[in-house]
Jmol script that loads the backbone (N, CA, C; Angstrom):
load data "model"
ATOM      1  N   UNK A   1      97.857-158.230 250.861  1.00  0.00           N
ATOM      2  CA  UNK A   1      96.781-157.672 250.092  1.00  0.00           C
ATOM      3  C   UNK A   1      97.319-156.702 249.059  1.00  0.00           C
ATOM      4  N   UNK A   2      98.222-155.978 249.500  1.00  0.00           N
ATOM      5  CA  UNK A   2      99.176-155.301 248.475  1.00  0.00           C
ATOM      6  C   UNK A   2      97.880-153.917 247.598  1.00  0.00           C
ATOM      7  N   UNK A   3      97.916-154.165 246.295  1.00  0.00           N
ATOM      8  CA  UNK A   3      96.896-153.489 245.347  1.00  0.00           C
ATOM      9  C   UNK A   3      95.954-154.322 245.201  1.00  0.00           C
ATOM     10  N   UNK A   4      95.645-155.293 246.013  1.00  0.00           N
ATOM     11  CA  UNK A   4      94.699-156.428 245.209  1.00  0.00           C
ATOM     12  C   UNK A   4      92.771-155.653 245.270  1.00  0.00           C
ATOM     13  N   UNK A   5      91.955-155.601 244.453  1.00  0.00           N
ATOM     14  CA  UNK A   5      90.839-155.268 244.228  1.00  0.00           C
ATOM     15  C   UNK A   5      89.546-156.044 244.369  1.00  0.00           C
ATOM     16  N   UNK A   6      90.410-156.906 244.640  1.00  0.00           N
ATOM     17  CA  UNK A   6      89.033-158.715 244.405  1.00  0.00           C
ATOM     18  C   UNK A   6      89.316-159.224 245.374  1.00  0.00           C
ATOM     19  N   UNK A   7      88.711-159.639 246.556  1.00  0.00           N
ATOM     20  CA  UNK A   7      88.998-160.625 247.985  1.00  0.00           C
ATOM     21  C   UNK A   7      87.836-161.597 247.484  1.00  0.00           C
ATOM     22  N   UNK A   8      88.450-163.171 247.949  1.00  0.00           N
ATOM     23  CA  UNK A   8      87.210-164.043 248.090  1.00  0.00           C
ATOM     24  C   UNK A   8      87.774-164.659 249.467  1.00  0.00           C
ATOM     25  N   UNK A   9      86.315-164.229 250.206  1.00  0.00           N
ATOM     26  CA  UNK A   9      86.612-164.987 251.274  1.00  0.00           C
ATOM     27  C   UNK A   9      86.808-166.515 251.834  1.00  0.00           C
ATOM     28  N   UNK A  10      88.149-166.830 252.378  1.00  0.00           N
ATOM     29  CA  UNK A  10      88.279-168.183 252.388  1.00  0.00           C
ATOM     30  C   UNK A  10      86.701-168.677 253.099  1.00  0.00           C
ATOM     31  N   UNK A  11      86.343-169.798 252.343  1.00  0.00           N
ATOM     32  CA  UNK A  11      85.388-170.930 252.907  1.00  0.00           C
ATOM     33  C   UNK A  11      84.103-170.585 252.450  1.00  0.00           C
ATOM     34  N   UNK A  12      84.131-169.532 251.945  1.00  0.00           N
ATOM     35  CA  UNK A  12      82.646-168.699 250.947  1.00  0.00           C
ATOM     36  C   UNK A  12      82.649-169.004 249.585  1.00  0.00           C
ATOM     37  N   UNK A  13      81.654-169.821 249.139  1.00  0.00           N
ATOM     38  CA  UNK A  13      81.679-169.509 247.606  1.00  0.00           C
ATOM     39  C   UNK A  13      80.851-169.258 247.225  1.00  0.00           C
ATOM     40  N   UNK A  14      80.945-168.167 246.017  1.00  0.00           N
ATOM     41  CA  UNK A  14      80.116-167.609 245.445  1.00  0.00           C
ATOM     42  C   UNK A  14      80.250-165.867 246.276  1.00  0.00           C
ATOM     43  N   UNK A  15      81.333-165.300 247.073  1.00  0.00           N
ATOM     44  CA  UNK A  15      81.188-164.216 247.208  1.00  0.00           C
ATOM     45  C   UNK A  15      82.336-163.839 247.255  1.00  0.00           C
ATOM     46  N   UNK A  16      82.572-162.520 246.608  1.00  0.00           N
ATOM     47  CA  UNK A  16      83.515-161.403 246.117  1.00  0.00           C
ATOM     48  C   UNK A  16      83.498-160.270 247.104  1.00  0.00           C
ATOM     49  N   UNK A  17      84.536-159.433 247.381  1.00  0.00           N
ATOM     50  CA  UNK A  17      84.489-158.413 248.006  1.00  0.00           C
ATOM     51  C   UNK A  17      85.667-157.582 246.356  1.00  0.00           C
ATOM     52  N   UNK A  18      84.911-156.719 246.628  1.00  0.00           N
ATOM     53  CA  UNK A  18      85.419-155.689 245.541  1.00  0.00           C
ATOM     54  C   UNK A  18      85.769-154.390 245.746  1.00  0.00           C
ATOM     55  N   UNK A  19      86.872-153.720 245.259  1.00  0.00           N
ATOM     56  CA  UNK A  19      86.971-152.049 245.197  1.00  0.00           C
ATOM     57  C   UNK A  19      85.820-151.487 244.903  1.00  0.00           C
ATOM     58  N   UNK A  20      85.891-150.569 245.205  1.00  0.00           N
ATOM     59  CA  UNK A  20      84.730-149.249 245.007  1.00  0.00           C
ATOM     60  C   UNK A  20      84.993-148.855 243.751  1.00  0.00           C
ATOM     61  N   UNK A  21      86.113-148.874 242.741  1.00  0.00           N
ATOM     62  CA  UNK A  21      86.048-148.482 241.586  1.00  0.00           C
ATOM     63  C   UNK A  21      85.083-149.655 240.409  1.00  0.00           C
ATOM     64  N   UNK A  22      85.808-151.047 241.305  1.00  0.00           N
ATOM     65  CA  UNK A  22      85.296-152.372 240.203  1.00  0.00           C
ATOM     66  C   UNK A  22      83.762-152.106 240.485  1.00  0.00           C
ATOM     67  N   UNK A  23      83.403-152.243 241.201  1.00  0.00           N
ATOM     68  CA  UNK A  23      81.959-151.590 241.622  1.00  0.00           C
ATOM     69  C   UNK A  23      81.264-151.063 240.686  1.00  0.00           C
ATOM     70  N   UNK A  24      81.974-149.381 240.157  1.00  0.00           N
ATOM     71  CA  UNK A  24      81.323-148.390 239.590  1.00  0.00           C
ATOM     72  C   UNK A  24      81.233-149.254 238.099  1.00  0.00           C
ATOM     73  N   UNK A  25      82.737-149.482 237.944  1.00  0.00           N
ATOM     74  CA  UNK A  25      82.886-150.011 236.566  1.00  0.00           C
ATOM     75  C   UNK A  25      81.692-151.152 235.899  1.00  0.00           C
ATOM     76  N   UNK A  26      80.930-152.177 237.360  1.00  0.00           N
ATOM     77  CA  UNK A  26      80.232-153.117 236.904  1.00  0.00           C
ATOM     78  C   UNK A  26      79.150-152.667 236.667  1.00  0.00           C
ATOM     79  N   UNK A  27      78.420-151.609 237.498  1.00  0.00           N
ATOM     80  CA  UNK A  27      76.856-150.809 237.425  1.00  0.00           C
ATOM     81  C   UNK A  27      77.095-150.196 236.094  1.00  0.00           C
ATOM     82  N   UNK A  28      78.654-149.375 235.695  1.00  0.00           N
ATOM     83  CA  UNK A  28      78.256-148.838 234.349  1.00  0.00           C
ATOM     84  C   UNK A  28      77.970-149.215 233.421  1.00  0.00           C
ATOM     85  N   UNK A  29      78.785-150.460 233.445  1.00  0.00           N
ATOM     86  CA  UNK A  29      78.555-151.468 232.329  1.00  0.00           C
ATOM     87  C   UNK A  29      77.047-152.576 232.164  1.00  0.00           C
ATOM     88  N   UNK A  30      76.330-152.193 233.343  1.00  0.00           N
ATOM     89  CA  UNK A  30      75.051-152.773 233.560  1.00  0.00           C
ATOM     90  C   UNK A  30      75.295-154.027 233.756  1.00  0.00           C
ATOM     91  N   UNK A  31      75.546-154.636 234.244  1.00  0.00           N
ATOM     92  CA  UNK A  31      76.477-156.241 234.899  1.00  0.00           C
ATOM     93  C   UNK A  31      74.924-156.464 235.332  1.00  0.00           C
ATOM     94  N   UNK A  32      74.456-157.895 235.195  1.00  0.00           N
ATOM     95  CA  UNK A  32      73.464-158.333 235.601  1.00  0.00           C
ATOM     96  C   UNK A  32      73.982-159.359 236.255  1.00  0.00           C
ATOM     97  N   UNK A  33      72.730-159.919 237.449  1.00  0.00           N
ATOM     98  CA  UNK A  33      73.229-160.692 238.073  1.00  0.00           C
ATOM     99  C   UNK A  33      74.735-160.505 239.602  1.00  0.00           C
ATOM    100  N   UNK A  34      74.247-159.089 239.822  1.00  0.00           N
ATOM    101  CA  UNK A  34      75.660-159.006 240.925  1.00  0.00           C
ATOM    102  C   UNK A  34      74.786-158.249 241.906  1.00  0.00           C
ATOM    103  N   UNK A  35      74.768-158.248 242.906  1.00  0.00           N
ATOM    104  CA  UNK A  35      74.232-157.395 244.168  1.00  0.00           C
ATOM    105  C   UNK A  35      75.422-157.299 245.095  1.00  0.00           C
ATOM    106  N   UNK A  36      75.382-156.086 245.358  1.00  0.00           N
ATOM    107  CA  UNK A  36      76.208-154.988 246.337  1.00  0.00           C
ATOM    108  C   UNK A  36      75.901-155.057 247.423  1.00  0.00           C
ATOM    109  N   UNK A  37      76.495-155.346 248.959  1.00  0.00           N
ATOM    110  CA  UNK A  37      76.408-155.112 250.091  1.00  0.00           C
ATOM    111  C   UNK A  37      77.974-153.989 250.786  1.00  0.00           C
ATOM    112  N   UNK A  38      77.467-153.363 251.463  1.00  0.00           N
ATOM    113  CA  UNK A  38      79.166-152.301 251.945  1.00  0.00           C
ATOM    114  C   UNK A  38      79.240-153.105 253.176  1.00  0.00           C
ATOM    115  N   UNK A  39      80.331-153.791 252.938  1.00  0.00           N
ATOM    116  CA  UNK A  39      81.122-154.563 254.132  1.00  0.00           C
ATOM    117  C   UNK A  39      82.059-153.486 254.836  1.00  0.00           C
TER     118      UNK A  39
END
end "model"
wireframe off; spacefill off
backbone 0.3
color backbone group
């Protein structure tokens, strides 16, 4: 996993696990179309 920021879980598509920074960065930027769950 090293620095990595982006997980997709094997056998899931269509879902991302993300840093808490990529996170902030997507709400600031008003990203439509993404919903947040805290895994």
């Amino acid at each position: 996993m090293g620095d990595a920021k982006v997980f997709r879980p094997w056998g899931w598509s269509g879902v991302l696990i993300v840093s808490e920074d990529i996170k902030t960065a997507l709400e600031r930027a008003n990203v439509t179309g993404v919903e947040f769950e805290e895994v």
